[in-house]
Every structure is written in structure tokens, then in C-alpha cells.
PyMOL Python script that loads the backbone (N, CA, C, O; Angstrom):
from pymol import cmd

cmd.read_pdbstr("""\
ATOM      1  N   UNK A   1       0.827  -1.193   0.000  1.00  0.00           N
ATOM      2  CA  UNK A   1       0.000   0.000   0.000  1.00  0.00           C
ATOM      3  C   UNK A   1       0.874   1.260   0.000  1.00  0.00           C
ATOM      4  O   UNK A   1       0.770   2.144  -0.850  1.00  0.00           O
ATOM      5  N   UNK A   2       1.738   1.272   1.014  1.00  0.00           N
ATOM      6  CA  UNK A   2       2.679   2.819   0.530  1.00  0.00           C
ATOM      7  C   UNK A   2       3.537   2.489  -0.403  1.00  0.00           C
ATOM      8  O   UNK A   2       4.322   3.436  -0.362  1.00  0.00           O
ATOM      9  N   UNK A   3       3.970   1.658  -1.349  1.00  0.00           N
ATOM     10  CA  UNK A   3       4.316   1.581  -2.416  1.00  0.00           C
ATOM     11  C   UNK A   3       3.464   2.603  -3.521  1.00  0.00           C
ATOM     12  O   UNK A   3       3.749   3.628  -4.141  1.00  0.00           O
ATOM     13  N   UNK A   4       2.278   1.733  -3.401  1.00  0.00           N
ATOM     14  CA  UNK A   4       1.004   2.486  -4.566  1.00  0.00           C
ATOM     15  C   UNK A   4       1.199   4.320  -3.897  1.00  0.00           C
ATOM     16  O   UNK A   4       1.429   5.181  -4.746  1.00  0.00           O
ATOM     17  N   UNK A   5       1.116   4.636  -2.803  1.00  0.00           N
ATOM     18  CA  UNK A   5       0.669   5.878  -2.416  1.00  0.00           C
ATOM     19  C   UNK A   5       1.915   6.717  -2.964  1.00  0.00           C
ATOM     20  O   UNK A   5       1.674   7.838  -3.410  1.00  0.00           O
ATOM     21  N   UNK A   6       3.652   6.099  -2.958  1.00  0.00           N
ATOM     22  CA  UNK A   6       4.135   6.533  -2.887  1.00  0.00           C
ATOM     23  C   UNK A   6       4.398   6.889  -5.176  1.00  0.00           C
ATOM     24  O   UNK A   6       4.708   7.920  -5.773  1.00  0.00           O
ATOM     25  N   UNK A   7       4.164   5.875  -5.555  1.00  0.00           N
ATOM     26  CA  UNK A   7       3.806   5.690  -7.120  1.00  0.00           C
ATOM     27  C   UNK A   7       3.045   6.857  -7.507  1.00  0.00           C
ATOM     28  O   UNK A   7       3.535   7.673  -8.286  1.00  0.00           O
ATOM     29  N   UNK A   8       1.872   7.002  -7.017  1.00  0.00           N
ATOM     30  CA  UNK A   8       0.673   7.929  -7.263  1.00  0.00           C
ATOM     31  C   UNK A   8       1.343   9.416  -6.857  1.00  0.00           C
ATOM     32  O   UNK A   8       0.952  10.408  -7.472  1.00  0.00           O
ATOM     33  N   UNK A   9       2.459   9.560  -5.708  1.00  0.00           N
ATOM     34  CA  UNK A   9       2.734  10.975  -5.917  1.00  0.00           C
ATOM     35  C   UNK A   9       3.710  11.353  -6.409  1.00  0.00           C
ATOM     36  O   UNK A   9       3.969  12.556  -6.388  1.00  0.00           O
ATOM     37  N   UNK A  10       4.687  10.298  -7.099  1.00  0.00           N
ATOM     38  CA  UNK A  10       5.689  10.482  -7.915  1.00  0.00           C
ATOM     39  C   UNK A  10       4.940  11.098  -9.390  1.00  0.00           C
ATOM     40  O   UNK A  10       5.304  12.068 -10.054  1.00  0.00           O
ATOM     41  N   UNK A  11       3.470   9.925  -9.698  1.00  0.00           N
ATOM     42  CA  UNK A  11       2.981  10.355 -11.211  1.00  0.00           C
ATOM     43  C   UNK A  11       2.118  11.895 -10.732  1.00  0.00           C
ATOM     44  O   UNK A  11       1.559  12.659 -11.519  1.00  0.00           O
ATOM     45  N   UNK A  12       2.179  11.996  -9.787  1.00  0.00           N
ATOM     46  CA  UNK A  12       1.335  13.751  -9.807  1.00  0.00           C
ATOM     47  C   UNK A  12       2.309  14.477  -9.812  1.00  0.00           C
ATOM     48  O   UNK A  12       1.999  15.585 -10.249  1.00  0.00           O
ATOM     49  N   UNK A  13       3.616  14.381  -9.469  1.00  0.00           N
ATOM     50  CA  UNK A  13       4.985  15.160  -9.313  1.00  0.00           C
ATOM     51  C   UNK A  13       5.095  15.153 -10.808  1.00  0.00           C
ATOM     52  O   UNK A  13       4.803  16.261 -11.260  1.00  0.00           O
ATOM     53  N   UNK A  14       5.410  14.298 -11.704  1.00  0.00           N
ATOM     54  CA  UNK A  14       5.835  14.062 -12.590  1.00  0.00           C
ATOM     55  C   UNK A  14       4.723  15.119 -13.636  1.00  0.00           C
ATOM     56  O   UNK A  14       5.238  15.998 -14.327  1.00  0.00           O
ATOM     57  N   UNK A  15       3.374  14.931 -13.644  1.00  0.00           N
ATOM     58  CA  UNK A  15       2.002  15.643 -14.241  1.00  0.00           C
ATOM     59  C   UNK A  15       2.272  17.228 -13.963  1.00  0.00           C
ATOM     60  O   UNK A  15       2.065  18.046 -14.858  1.00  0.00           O
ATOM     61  N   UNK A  16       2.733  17.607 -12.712  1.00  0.00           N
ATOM     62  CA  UNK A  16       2.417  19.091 -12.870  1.00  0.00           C
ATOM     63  C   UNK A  16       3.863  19.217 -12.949  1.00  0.00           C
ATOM     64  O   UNK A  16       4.045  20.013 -12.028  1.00  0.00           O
ATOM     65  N   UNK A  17       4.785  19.020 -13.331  1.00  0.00           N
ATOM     66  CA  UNK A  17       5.854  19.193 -14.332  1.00  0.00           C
ATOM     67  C   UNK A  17       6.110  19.180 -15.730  1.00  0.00           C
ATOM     68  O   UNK A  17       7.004  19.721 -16.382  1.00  0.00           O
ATOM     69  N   UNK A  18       4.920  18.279 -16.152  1.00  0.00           N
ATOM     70  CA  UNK A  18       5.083  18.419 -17.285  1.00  0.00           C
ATOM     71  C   UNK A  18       3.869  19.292 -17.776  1.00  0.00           C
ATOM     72  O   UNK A  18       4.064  19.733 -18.909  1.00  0.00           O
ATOM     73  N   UNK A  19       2.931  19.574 -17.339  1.00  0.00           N
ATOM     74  CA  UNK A  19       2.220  20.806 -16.771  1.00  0.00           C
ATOM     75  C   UNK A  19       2.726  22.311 -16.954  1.00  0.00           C
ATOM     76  O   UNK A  19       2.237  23.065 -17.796  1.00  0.00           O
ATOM     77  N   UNK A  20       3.695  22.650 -16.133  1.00  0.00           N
ATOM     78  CA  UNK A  20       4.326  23.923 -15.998  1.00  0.00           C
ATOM     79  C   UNK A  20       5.379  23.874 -17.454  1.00  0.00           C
ATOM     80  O   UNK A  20       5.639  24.895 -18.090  1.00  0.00           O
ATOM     81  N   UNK A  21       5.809  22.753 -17.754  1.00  0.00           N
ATOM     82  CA  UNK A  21       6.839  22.939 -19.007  1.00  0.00           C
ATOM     83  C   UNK A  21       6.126  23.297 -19.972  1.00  0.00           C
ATOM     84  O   UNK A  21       6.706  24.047 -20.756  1.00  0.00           O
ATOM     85  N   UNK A  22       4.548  22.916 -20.339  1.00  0.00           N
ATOM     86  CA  UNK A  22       3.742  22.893 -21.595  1.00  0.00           C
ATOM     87  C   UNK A  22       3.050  24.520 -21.344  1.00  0.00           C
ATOM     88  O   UNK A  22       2.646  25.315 -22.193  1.00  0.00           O
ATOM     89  N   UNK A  23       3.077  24.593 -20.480  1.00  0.00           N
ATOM     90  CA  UNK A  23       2.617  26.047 -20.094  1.00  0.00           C
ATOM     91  C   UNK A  23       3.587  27.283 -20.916  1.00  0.00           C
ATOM     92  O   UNK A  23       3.228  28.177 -21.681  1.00  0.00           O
ATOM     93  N   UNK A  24       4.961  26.907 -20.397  1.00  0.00           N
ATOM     94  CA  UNK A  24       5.871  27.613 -20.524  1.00  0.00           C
ATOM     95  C   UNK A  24       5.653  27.878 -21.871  1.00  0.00           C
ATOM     96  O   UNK A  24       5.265  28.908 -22.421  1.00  0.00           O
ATOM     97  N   UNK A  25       5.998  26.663 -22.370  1.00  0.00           N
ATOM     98  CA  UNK A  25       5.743  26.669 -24.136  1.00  0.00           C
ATOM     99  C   UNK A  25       4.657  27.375 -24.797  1.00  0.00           C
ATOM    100  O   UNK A  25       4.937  28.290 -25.572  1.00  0.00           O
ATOM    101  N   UNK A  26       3.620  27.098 -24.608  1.00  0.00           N
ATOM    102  CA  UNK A  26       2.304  27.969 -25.200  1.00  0.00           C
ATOM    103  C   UNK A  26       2.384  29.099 -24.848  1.00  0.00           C
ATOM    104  O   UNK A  26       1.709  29.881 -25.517  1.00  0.00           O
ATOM    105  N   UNK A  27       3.270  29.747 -23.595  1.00  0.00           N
ATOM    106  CA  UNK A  27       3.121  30.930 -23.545  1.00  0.00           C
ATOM    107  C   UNK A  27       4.191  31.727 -24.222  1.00  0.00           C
ATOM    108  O   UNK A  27       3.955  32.927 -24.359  1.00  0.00           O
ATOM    109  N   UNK A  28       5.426  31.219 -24.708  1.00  0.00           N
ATOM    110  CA  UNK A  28       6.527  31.446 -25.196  1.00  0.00           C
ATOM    111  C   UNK A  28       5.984  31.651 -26.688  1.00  0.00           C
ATOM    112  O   UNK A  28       6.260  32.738 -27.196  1.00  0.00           O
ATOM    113  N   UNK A  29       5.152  30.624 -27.551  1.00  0.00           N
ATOM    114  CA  UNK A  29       4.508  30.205 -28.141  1.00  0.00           C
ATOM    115  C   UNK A  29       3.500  31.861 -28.411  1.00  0.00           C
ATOM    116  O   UNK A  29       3.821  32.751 -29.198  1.00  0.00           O
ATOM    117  N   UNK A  30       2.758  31.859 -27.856  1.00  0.00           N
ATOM    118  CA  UNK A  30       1.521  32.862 -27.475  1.00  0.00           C
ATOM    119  C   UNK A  30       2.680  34.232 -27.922  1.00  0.00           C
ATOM    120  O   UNK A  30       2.867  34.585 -29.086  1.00  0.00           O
ATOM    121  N   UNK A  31       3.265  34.770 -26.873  1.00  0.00           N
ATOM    122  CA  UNK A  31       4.585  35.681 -27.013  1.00  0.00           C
ATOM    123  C   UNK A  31       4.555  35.917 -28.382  1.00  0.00           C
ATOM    124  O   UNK A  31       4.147  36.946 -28.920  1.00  0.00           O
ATOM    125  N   UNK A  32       5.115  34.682 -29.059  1.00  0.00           N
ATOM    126  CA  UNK A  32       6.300  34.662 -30.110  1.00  0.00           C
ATOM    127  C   UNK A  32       4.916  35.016 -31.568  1.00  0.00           C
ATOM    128  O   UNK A  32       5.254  35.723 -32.517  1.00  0.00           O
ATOM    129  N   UNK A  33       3.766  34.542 -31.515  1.00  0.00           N
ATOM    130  CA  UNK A  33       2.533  34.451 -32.484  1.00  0.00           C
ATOM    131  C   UNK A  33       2.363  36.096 -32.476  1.00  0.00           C
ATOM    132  O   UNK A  33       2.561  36.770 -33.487  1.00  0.00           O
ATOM    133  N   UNK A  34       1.963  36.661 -31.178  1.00  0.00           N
ATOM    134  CA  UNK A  34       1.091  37.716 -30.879  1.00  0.00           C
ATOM    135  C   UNK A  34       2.469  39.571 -30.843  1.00  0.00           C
ATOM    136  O   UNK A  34       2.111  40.747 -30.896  1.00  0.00           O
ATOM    137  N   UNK A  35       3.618  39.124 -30.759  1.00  0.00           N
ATOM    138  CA  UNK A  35       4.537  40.032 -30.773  1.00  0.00           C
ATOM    139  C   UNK A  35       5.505  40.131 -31.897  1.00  0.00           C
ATOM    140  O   UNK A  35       5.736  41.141 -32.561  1.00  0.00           O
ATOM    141  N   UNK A  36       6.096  38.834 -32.038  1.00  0.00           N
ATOM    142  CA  UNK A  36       7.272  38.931 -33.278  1.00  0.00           C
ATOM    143  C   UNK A  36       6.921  38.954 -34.392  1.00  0.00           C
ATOM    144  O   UNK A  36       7.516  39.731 -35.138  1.00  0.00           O
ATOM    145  N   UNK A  37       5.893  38.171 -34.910  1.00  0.00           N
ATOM    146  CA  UNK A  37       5.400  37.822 -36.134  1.00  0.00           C
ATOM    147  C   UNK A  37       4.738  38.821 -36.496  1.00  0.00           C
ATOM    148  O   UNK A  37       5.082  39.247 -37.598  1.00  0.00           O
ATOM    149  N   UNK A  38       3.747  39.481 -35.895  1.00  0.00           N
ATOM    150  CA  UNK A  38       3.216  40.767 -36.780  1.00  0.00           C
ATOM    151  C   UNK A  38       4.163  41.877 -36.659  1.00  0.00           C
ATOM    152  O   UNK A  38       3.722  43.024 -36.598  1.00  0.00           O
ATOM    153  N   UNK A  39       5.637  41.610 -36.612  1.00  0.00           N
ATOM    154  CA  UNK A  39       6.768  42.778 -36.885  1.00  0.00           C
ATOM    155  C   UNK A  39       7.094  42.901 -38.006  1.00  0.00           C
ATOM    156  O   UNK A  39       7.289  43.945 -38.630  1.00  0.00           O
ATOM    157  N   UNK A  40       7.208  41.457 -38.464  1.00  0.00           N
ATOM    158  CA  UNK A  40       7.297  41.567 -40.120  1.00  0.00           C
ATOM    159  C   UNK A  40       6.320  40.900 -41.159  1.00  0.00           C
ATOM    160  O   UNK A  40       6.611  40.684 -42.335  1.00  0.00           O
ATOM    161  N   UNK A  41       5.419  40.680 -40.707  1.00  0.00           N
ATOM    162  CA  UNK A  41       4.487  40.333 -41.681  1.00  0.00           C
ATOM    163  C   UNK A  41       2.979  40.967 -41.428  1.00  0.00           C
ATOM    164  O   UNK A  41       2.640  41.002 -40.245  1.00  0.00           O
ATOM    165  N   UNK A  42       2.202  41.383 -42.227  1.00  0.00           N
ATOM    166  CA  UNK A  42       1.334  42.185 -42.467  1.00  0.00           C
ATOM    167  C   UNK A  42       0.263  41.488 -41.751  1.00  0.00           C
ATOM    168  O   UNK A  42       0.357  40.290 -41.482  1.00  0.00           O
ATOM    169  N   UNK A  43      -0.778  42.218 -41.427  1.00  0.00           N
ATOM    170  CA  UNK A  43      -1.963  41.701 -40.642  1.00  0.00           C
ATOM    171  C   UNK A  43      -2.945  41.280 -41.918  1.00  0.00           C
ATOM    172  O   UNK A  43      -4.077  40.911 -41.604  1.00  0.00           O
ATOM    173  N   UNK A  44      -2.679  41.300 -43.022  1.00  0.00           N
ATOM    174  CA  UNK A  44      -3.738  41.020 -44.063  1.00  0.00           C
ATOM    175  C   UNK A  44      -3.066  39.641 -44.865  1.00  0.00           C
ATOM    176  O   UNK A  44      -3.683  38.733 -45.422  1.00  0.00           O
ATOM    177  N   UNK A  45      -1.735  39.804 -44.732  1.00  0.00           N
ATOM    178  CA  UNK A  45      -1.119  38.494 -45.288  1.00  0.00           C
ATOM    179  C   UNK A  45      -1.043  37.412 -44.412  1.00  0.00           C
ATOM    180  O   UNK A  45      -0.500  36.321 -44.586  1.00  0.00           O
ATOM    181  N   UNK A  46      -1.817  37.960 -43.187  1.00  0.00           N
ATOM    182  CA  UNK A  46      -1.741  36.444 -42.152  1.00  0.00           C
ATOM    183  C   UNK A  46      -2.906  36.147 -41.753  1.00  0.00           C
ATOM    184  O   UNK A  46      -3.145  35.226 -40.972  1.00  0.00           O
ATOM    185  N   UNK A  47      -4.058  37.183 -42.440  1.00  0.00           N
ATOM    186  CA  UNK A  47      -5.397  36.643 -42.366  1.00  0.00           C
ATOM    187  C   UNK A  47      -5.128  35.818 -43.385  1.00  0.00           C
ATOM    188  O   UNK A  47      -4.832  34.683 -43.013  1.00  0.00           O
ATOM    189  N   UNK A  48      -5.128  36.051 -44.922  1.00  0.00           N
ATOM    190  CA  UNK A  48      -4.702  35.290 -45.696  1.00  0.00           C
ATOM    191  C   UNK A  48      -4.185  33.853 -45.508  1.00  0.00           C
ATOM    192  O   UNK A  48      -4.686  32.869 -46.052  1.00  0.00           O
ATOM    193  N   UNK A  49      -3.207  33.841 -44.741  1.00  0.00           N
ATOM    194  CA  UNK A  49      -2.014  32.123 -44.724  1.00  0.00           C
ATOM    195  C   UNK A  49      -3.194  31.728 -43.246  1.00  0.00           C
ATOM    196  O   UNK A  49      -3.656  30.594 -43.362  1.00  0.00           O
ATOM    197  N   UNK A  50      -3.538  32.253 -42.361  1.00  0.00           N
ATOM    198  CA  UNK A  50      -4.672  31.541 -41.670  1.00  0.00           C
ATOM    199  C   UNK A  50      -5.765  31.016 -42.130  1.00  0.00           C
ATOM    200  O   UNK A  50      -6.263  29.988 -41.673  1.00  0.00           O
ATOM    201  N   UNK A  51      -6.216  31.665 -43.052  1.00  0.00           N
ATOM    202  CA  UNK A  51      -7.841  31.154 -43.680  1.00  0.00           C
ATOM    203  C   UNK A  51      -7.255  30.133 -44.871  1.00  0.00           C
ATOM    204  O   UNK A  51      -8.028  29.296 -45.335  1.00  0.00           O
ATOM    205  N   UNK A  52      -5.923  30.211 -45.343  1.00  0.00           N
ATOM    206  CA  UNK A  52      -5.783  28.731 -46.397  1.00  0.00           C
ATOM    207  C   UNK A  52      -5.685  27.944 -45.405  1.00  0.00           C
ATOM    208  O   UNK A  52      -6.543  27.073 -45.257  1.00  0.00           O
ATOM    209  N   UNK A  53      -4.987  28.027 -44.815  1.00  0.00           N
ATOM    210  CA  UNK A  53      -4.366  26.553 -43.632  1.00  0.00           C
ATOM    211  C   UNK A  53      -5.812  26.241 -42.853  1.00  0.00           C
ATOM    212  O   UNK A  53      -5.983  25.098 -42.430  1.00  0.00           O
ATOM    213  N   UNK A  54      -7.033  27.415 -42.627  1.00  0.00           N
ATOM    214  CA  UNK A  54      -8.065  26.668 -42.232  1.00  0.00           C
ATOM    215  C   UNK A  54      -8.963  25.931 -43.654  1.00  0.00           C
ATOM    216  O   UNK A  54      -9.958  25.220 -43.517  1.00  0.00           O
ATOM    217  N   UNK A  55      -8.528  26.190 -44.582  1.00  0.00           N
ATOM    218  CA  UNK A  55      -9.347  25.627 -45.133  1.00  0.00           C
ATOM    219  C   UNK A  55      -8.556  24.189 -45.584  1.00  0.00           C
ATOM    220  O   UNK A  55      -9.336  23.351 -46.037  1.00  0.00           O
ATOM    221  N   UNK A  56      -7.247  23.808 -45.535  1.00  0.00           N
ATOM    222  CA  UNK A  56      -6.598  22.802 -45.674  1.00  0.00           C
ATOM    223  C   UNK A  56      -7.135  21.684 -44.620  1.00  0.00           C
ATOM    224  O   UNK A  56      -7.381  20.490 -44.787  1.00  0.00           O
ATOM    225  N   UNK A  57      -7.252  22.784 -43.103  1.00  0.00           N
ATOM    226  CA  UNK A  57      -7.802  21.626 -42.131  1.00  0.00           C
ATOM    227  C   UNK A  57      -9.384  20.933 -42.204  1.00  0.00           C
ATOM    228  O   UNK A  57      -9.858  19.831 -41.927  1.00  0.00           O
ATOM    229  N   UNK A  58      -9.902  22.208 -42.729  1.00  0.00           N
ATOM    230  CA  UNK A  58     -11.601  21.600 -43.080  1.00  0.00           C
ATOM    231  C   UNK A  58     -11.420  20.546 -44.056  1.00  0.00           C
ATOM    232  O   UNK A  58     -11.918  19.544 -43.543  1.00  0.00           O
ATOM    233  N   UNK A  59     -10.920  20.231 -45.307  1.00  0.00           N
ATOM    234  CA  UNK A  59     -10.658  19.912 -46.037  1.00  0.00           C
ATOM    235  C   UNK A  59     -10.276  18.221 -45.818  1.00  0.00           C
ATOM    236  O   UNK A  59     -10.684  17.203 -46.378  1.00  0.00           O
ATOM    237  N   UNK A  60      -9.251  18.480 -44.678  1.00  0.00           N
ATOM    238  CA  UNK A  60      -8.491  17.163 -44.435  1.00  0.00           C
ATOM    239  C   UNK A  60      -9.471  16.219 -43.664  1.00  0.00           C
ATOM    240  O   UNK A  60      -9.444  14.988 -43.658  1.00  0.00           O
ATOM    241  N   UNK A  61     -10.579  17.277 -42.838  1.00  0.00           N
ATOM    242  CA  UNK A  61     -11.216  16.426 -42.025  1.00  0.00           C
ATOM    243  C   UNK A  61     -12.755  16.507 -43.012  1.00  0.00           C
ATOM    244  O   UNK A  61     -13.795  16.122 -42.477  1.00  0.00           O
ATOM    245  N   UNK A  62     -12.767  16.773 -43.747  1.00  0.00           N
ATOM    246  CA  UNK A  62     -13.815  16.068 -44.622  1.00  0.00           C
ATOM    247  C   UNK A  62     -13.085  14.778 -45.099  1.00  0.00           C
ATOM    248  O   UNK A  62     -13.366  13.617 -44.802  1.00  0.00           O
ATOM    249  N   UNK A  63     -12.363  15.106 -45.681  1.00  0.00           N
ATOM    250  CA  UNK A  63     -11.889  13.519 -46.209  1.00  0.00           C
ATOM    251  C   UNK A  63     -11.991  12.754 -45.109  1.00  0.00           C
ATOM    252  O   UNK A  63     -12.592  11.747 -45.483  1.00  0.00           O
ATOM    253  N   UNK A  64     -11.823  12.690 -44.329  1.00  0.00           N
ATOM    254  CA  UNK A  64     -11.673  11.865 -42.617  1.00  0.00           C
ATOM    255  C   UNK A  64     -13.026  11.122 -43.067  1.00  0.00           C
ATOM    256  O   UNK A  64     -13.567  10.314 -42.312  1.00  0.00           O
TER     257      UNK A  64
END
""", "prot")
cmd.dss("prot")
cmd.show_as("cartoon", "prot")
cmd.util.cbc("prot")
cmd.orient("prot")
């Protein structure tokens, strides 16, 4: 039994670590979308490359 108890708080140790790392990322992520990228590329040429790539994804999941 404290085997299992001790298992179960290694995998919750382990969860909100990998938790805070994925965080990090999307927000680095988030950052990098919402600041760098519209420095050099136009707000009309990335409505543009967003609405093909959504229509690539509609697309892919029709075929699905």
C-alpha cells in the first residue's frame, strides 16, 4: 500500500511538471505568435495564410 501511495505521488509530481513545461511553451509560443510575427508580416497576409491553412484543415477532415 505505501508503495502504490508513494507511485501515485511520484505520477502527480511528474504531471504538474510536465504541466508547468507545456505552459511555458504555449506561452513562449503565445509571445512569439502575438509580438514577433506581426513585426514583419502584415496583418492582411496572415489573415490570408490563416484562412488557407483553415481551409486545408476543413478539407483534411472532410476527407476523414
Amino acid at each position: 500500500m505505501t508503495e502504490f501511495i508513494k507511485q501515485m505521488k511520484d505520477l502527480g509530481e511528474e504531471f504538474l511538471e510536465t504541466l508547468k513545461h507545456k505552459t511555458k511553451l504555449s506561452t513562449i509560443f503565445d509571445l512569439y505568435t502575438e509580438k514577433v510575427i506581426p513585426t514583419f508580416v502584415s496583418e492582411k497576409d496572415l489573415k490570408k495564410y490563416y484562412s488557407k491553412k483553415m481551409e486545408e484543415v476543413n478539407d483534411f477532415i472532410d476527407k476523414l
